[in-house]
C-alpha atoms as an extended CHARMM CRD file, in Angstrom:
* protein
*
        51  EXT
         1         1  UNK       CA            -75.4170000000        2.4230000000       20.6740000000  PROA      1               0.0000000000
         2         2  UNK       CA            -72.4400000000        0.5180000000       21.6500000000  PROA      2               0.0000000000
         3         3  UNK       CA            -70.9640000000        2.7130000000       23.7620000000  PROA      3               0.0000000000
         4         4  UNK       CA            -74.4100000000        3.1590000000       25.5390000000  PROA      4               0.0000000000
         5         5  UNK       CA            -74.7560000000       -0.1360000000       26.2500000000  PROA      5               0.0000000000
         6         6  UNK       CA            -77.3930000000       -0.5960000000       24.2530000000  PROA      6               0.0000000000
         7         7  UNK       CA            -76.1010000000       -3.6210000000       21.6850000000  PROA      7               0.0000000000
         8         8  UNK       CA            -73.4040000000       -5.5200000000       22.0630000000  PROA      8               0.0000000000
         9         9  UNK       CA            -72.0100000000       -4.8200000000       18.7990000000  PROA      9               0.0000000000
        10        10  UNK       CA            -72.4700000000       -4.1570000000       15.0130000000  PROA      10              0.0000000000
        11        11  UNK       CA            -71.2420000000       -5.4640000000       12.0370000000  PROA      11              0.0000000000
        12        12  UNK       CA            -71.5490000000       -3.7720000000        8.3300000000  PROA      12              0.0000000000
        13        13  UNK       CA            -71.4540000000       -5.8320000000        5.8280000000  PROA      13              0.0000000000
        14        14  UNK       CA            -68.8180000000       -4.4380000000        3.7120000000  PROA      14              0.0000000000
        15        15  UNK       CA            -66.8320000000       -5.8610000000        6.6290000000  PROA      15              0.0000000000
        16        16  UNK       CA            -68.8750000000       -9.2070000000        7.5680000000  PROA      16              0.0000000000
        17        17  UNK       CA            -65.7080000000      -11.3340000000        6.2570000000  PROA      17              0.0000000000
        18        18  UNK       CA            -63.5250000000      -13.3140000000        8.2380000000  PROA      18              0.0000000000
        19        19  UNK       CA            -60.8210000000      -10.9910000000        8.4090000000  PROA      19              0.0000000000
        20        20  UNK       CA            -62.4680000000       -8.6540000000       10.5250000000  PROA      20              0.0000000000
        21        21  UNK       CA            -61.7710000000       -8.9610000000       14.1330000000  PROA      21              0.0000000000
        22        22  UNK       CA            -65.4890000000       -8.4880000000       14.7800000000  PROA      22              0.0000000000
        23        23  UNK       CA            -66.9120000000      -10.7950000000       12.6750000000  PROA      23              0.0000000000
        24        24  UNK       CA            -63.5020000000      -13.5790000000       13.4590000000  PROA      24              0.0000000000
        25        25  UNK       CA            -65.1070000000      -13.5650000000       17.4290000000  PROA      25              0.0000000000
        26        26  UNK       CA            -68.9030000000      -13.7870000000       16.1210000000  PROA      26              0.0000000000
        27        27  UNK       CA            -67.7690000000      -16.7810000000       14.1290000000  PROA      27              0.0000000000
        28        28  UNK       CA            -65.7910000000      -18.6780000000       16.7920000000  PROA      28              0.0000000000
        29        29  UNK       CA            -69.1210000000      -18.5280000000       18.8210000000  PROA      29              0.0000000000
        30        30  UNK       CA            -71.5440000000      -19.3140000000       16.0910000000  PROA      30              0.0000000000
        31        31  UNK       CA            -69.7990000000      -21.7370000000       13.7110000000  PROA      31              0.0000000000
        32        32  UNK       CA            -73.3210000000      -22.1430000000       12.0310000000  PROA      32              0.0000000000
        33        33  UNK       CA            -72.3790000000      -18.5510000000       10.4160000000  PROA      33              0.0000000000
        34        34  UNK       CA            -69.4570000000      -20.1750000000        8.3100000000  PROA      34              0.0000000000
        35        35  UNK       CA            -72.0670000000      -20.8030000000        5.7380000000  PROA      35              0.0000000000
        36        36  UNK       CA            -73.4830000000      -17.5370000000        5.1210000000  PROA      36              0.0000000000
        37        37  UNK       CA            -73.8770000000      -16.5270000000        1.4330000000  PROA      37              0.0000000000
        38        38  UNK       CA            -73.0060000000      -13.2660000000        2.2590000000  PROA      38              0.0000000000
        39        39  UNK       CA            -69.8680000000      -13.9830000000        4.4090000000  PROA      39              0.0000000000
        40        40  UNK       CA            -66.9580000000      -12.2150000000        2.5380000000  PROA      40              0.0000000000
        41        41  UNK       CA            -68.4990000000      -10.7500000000       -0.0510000000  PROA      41              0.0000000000
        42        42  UNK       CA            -68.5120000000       -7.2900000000        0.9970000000  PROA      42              0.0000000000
        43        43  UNK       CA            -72.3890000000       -6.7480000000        0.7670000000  PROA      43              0.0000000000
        44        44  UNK       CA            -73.2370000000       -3.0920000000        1.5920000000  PROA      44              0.0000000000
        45        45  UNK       CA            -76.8750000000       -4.5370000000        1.9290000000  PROA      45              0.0000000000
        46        46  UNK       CA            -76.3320000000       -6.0690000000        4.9880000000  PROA      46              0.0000000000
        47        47  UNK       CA            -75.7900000000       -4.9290000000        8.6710000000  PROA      47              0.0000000000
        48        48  UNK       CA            -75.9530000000       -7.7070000000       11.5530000000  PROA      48              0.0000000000
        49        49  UNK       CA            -76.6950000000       -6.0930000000       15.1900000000  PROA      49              0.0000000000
        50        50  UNK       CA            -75.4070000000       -8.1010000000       18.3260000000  PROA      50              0.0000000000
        51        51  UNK       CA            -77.8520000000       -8.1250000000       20.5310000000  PROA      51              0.0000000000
């Protein structure tokens, strides 16, 4: 959907830490994301769709 054009971007959340490139930019922008629970914890459960 990407590559279509039609999101900007997704995230998984076995990779919604901030060592991922991905999620590193998302945070810069929205510093309010620092304090998500989930943030590092490699949660399969999660997937987080730029819109």
């Amino acid at each position: 959907m990407t590559q279509n054009g039609q999101i900007r971007g997704c995230i998984f959340g076995e990779n919604w830490s901030k060592s991922d490139e991905t999620t590193w930019k998302l945070l810069q922008s929205h510093a309010e994301l620092k304090r998500d629970s989930d943030l590092g914890r490699g949660n399969r459960g999660i997937t987080i769709v730029l819109l």
